[in-house]
C-alpha positions in Angstrom: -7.8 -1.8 19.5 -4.5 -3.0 17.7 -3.3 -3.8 14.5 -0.5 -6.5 14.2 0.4 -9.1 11.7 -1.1 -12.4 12.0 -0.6 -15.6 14.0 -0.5 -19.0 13.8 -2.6 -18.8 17.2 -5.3 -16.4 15.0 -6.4 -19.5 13.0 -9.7 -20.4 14.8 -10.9 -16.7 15.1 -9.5 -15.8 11.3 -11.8 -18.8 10.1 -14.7 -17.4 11.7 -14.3 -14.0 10.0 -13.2 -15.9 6.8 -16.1 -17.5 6.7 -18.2 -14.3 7.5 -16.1 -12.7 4.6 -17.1 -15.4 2.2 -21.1 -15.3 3.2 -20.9 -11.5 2.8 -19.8 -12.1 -1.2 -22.0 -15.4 -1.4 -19.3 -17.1 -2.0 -17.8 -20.7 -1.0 -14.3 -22.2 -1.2 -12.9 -25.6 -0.9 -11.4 -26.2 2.4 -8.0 -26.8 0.9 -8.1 -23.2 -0.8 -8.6 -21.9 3.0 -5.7 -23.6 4.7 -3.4 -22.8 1.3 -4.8 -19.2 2.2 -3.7 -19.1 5.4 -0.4 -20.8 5.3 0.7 -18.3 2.5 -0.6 -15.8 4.4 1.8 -16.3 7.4 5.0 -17.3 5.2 7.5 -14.8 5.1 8.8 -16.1 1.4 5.2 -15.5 0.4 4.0 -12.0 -1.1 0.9 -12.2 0.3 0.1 -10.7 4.4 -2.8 -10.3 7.0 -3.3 -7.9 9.3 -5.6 -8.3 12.4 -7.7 -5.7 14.4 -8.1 -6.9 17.6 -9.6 -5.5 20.8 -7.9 -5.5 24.4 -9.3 -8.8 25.3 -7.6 -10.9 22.0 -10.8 -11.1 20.3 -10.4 -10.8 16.7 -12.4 -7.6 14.9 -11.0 -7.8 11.3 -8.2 -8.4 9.0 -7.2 -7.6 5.8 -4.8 -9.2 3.5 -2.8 -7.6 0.8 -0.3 -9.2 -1.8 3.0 -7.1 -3.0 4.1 -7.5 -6.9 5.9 -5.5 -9.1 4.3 -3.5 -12.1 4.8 -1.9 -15.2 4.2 1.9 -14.0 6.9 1.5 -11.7 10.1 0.8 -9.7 8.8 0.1 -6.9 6.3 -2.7 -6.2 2.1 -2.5 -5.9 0.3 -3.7 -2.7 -3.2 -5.1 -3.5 -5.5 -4.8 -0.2 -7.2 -8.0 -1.5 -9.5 -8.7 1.2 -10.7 -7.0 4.1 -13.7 -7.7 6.7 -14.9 -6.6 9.7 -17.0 -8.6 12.3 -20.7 -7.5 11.8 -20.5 -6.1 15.5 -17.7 -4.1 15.2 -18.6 -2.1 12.0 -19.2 1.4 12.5 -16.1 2.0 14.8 -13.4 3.0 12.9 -12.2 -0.9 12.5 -12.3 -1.2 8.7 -10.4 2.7 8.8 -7.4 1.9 10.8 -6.8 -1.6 9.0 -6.6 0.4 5.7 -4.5 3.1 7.5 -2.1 -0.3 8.9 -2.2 -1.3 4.9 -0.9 1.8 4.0 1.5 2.8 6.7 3.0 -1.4 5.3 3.2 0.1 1.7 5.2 2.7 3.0 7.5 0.7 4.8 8.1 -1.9 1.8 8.6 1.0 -0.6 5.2 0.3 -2.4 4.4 3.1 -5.2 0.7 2.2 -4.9 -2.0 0.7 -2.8 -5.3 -0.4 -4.5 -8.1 -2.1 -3.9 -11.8 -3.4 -5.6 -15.3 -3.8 -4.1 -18.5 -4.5 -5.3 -20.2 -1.4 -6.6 -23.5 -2.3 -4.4 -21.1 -2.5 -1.4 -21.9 1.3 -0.6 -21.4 1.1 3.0 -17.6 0.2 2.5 -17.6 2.7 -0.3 -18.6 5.6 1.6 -15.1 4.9 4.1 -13.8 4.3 1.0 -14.1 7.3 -0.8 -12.9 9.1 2.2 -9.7 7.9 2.2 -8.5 6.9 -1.1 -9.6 8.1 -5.1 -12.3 6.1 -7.2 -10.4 6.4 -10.4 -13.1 5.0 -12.6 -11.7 1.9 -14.0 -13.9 -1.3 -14.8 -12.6 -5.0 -13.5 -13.1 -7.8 -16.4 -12.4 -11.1 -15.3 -12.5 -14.5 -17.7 
């Protein structure tokens, strides 16, 4: 397994998993929401990035995206680790680990003075990986 930025040529595979993503959270979006998704997702003048697991015969595994922006706490900028999926048969194999480990090793890189992330408190699964490599630090999302 590897985990590279995405392509242009990912688009068909990333939609599956997109859509798997979105029927995981019960969710639906507009079609034009997806492709805006994806084409800020690959523009380099965007602060949003994928990342793709993908095994040794080009099938797609996972992504994750994150967004960079700057913050109050600090100099340097925040990553986000906004989304991230893995296939249903390629959980449990350290997938959803190394795309994390990718998203940090990116921080890093850019000079990022955080990485941070939400999921659903039922989600206990992901939670358990989770809490292995990263702090719960006990704050509450509200939304409007």
């Amino acid at each position: 397994m590897i985990i590279r930025e995405a392509r242009a040529t990912d688009r068909t595979q990333w939609d599956d998993l997109w859509a798997g993503y979105l029927t995981f959270y019960e969710s639906s979006l507009a079609p034009e929401v997806t492709d805006s998704t994806w084409r800020r997702l690959l523009d380099p003048n965007e602060p949003m990035q994928a990342l793709v697991a993908e095994d040794e015969t080009g099938a797609l595994l996972g992504f994750t995206h994150v967004v960079f922006h700057r913050g109050t706490w600090s100099i340097g900028d925040f990553c986000y680790l906004e989304d991230l999926f893995v296939a249903p048969n390629a959980r449990k194999h350290g997938v959803a680990r190394a795309l994390i480990e990718a998203v940090y090793a990116l921080a890093d890189q850019r000079g990022a003075a955080r990485v941070y992330w939400l999921t659903h408190e039922s989600n206990l699964t992901a939670r358990k990986l989770y809490d292995q490599v990263a702090q719960n630090r006990g704050f509450i999302q509200y939304r409007r």
